[in-house]
C-alpha positions in Angstrom: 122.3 61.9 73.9 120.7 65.7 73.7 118.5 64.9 76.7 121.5 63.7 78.8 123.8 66.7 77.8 120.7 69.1 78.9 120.8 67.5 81.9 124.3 67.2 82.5 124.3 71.1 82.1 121.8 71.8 84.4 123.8 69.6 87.1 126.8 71.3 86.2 124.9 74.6 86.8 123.6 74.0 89.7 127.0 72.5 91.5 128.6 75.4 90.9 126.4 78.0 92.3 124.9 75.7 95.5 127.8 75.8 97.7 127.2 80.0 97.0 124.1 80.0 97.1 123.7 77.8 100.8 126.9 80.0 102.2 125.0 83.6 101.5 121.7 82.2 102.9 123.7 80.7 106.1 124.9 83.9 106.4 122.0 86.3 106.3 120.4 84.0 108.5 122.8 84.4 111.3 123.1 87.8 111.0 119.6 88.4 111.3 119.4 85.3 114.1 116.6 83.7 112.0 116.3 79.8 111.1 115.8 78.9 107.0 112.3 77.5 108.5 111.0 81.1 109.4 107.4 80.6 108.2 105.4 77.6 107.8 103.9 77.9 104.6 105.9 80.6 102.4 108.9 79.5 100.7 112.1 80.4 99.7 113.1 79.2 96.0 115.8 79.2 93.4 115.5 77.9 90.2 119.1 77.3 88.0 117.8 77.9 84.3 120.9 77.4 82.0 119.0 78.4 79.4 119.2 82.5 80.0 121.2 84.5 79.3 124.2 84.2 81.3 124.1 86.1 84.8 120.3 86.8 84.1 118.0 87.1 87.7 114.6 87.2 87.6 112.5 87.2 90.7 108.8 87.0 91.8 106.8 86.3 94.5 103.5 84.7 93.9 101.3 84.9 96.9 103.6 83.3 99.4 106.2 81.9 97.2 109.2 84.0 96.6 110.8 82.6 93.3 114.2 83.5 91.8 115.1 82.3 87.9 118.8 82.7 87.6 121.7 81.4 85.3 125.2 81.8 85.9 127.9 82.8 83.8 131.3 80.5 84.4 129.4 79.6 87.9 129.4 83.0 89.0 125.7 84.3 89.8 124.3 87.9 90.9 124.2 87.1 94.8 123.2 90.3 95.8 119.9 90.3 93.5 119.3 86.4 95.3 119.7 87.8 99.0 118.0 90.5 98.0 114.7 88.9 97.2 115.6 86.5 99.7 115.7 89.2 102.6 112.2 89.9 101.1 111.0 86.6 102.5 112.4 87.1 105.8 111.8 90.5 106.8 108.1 91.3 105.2 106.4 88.9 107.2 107.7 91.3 110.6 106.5 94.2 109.3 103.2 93.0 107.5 102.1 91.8 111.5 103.2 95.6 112.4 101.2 97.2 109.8 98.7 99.2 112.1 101.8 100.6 114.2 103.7 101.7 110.5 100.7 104.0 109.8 102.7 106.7 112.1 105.1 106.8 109.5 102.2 108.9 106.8 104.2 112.3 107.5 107.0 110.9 106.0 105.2 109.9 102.8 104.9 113.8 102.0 108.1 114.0 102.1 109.2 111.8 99.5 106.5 112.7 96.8 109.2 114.1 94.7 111.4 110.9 94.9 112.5 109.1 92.5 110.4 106.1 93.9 107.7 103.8 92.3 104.2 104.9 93.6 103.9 101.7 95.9 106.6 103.0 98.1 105.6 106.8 97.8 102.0 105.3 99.0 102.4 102.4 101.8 104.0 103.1 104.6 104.9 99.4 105.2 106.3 98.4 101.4 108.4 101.8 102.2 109.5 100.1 105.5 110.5 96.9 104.5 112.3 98.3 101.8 114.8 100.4 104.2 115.0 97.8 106.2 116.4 95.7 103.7 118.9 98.0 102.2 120.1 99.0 105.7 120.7 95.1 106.4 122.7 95.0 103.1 124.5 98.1 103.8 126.1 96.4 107.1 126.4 93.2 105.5 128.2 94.2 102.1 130.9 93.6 101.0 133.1 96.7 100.7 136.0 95.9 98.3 138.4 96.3 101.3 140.0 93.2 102.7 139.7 92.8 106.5 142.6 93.5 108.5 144.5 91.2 110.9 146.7 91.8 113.4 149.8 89.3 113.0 150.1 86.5 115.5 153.7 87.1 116.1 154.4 90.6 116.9 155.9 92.6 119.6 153.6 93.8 122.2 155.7 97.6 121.8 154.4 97.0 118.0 150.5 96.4 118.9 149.5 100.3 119.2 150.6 100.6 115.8 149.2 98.0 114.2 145.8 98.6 116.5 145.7 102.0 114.3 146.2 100.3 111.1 143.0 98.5 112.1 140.6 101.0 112.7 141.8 102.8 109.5 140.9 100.2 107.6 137.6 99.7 109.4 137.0 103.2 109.2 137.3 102.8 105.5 135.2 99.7 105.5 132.6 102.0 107.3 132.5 105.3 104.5 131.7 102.6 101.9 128.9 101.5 103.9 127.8 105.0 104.8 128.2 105.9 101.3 126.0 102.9 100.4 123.2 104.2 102.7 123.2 107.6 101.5 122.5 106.5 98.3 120.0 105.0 99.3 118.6 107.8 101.3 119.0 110.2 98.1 116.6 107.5 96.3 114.0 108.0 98.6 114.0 105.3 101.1 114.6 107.8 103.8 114.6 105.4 106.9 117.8 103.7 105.7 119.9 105.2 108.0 117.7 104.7 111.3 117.5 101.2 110.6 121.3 101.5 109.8 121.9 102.7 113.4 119.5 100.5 114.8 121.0 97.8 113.3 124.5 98.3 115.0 123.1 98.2 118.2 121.0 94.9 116.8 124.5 93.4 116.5 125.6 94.1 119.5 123.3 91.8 121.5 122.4 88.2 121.8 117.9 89.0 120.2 117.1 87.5 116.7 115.3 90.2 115.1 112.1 89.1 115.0 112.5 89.7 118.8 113.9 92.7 118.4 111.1 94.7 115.3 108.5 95.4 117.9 111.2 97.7 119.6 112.7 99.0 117.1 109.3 100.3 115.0 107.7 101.7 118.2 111.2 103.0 119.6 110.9 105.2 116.4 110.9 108.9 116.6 108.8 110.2 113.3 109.6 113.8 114.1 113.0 113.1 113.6 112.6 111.2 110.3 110.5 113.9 109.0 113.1 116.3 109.6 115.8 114.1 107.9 114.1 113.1 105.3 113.1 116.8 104.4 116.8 117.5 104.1 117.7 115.6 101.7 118.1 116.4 98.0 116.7 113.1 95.6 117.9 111.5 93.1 116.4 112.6 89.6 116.1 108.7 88.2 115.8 105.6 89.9 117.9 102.3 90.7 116.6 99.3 89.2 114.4 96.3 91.6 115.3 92.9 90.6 112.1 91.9 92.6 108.4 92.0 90.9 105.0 91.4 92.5 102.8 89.1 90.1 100.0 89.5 92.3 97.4 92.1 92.8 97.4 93.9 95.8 94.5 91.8 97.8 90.9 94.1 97.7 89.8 95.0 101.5 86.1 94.0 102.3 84.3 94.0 105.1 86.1 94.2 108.7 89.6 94.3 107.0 88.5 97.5 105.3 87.0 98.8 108.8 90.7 98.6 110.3 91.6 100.0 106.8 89.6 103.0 106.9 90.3 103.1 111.1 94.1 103.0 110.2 93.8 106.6 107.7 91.8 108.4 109.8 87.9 107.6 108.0 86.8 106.7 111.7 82.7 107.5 110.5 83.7 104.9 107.5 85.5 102.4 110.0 82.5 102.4 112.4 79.6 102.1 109.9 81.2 99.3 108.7 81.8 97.5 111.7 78.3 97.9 112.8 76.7 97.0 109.5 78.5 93.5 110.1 77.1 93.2 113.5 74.0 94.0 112.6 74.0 92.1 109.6 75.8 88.7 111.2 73.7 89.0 114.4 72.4 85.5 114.4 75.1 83.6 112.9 77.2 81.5 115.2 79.6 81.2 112.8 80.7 85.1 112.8 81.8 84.7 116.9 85.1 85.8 116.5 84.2 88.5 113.9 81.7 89.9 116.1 84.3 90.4 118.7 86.8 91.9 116.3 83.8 94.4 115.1 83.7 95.2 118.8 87.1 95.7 119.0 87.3 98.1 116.1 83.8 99.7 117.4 86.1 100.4 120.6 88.6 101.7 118.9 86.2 104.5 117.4 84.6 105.0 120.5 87.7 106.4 121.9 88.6 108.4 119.1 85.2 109.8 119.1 85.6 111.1 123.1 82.7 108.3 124.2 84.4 106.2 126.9 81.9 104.6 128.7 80.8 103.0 125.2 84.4 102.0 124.6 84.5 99.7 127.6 81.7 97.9 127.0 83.0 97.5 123.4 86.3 95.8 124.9 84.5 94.0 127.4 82.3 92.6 124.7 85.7 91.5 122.6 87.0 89.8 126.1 84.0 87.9 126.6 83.3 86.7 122.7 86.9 86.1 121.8 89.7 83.4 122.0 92.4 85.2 119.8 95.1 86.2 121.6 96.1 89.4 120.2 92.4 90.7 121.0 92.4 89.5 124.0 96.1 91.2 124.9 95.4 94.4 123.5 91.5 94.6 124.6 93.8 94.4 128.2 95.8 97.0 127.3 93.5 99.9 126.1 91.9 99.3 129.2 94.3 99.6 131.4 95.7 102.9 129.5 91.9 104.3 129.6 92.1 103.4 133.8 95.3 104.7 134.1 94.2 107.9 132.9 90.9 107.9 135.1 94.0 107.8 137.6 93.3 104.5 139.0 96.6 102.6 139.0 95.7 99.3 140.9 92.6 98.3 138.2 95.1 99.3 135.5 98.1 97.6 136.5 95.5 93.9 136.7 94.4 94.3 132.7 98.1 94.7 131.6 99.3 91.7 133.5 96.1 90.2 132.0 97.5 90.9 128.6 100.7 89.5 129.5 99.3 86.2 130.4 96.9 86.6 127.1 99.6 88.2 124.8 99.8 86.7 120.9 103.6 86.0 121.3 104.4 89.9 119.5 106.8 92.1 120.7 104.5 94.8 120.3 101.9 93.6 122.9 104.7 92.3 125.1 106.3 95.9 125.2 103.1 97.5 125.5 101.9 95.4 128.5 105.6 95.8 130.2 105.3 99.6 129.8 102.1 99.6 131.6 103.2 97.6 134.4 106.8 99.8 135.3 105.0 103.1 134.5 101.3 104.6 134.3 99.9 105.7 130.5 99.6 109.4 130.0 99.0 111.7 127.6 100.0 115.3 127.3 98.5 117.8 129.5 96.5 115.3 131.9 98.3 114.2 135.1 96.4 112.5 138.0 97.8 114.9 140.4 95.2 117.4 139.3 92.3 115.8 138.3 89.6 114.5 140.5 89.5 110.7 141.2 85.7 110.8 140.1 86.5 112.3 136.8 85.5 109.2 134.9 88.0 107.7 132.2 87.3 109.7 129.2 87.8 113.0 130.9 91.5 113.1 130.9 93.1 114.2 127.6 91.5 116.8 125.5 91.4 114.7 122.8 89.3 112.0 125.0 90.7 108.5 124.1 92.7 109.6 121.3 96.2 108.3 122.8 95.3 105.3 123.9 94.0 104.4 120.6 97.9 104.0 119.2 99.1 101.3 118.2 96.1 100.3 116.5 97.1 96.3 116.1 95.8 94.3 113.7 94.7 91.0 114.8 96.3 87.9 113.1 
């Protein structure tokens, strides 16, 4: 008889919350345009454990899973610490693929040393991302305390200016709650709230899901400008508290992944020795194909940061000819076309970005990148084609030779 009341409580439980629980996950999901079945592999799970205490949340996320323990108190659950975690599951896996581009953001990390942030967001420029990101989604999404006003049915068209200004009163209250929301959030120290707030009502306003849409919206980024905000804010002295906690160590770089590592902070000497150690040292193995032509890729990459062109397009050349992967292939396209483009010959350039649109990895990112070098040639500050020589070579444009062309930096998937 135990047994069966246990069990009896537990379905109990869980019919009260799952009509909730399935409405707040329906909802996010059409905000943000995005099926439940985002990701193959990762899930999304809720546990109903009567046993807490009541209204308790816990959530976790081991490796791919991302776990919430909850139990409800008279069938009413913490929703916002569920959607929460649950926004986690959607939104990290768009900005994990975007890492290399998020590295721009290191000014802002100075900024917020005196936050009242844990370290992880102080020090990653992508867990400091996602984070904003996340409380700019709930900050449009919340629930404000003020009912939504409708215009009556029935009313006298002579009546409709007035109640048209009872509307956007009430919105505009609707909207200081919000704004409020996000400069809280702000004062905590996730200082990109509010761009992703903006971004976010222009997001609304058309038909993209936003995995269509992060690509734009990360490079369409102005990290001057968030510098400057950031700087003129006054934190918080203490912290909010995260319903969320990792169980997992951070995963330790080896090899090539620590090459783009080292590539991605500036350690160009470290990135390259690396990447040539494991050429050297997988020379003969058929099995390290497509790492060889990702070490050629990132050997590229230094090449042109270094000021040795020439080098650099044998390196991509190398990667075109050893690889199948798609981002590789794309962005090999691309850097070639930015490096022709600034030896000022259009026609050659314009051919590798269309080849990176035929070879692009299904990213924004690349598809932006590629589109941008089709409409309009790549330069850099103080090099125009006008005045340089057409024999110049491709590295002798900028003054930093190479150095532009090397941003975004992506990672390959």
């Amino acid at each position: 008889m135990s047994g069966f009341l246990v069990h009896h409580t537990y379905d109990d439980d869980l019919a009260k919350v799952h009509d909730h629980l399935y409405q707040s996950i329906q909802s996010t999901n059409l905000y943000l345009r995005m099926p439940f079945e985002s990701y193959s592999g990762r899930r999304f799970v809720v546990v109903i454990e009567p046993m807490l205490s009541p209204r308790t949340v816990n959530a976790r996320i081991y490796g791919t899973d991302y776990v919430v323990v909850l139990s409800s108190a008279n069938g009413e659950i913490r929703m916002d610490d569920v959607r929460h975690t649950y926004l986690h599951y959607l939104i990290e896996p768009l900005l994990f693929s975007r890492a290399n581009a998020l590295e721009r953001e290191q000014p802002i990390l100075k900024e917020i040393r005196e936050a009242p942030l844990e370290f992880r967001y102080r020090s990653d420029t992508v867990a400091l991302t996602v984070e904003c990101l996340i409380k700019a989604v709930e900050a449009r999404t919340m629930n404000t305390g003020i009912d939504k006003y409708t215009i009556p049915k029935s009313i006298d068209r002579s009546d409709l200016p007035r109640y048209e200004r009872e509307r956007q009163v009430v919105e505009q209250k609707q909207e200081a709650v919000r704004v409020a929301a996000v400069h809280h959030d702000m004062a905590q120290g996730f200082v990109l709230t509010q761009f992703f707030y903006e971004q976010l009502i222009q997001f609304e306003k058309n038909p993209a899901s936003l995995p269509d849409t992060m690509g734009e919206i990360v490079y369409g980024m102005d990290i001057d400008q968030q510098v400057h905000r950031a700087r003129q804010i006054e934190f918080d002295k203490q912290a909010d508290s995260d319903v969320l906690t990792r169980t997992t160590k951070p995963r330790k770089l080896e090899g090539l992944d620590l090459a783009e590592a080292k590539l991605q902070t500036g350690d160009i000497n470290g990135a390259g020795a690396i990447a040539r150690q494991f050429l050297t040292e997988h020379s003969d193995s058929l099995q390290s194909v497509a790492d060889g032509a990702r070490a050629n890729f990132v050997l590229a990459r230094v090449a042109i940061m270094t000021g040795r062109p020439e080098e650099a397009i044998g390196r991509f050349q190398k990667t075109l000819a050893t690889t199948k992967e798609p981002r590789l292939l794309a962005w090999s396209h691309i850097y070639l076309g930015r490096m022709l483009d600034l030896d000022c010959k259009r026609d050659q350039a314009v051919s590798e970005y269309k080849e990176a649109l035929e070879n692009r990895d299904g990213q924004q990112d690349t598809r932006l990148a590629a589109e941008r070098g089709v409409k309009a040639a790549y330069a850099v500050k103080g090099h125009s084609c006008e005045e340089d020589d057409a024999d110049d070579g491709p590295g002798a444009a900028p003054s930093k030779p190479g150095a532009a062309p090397a941003q975004p930096a992506p990672k390959p998937q």
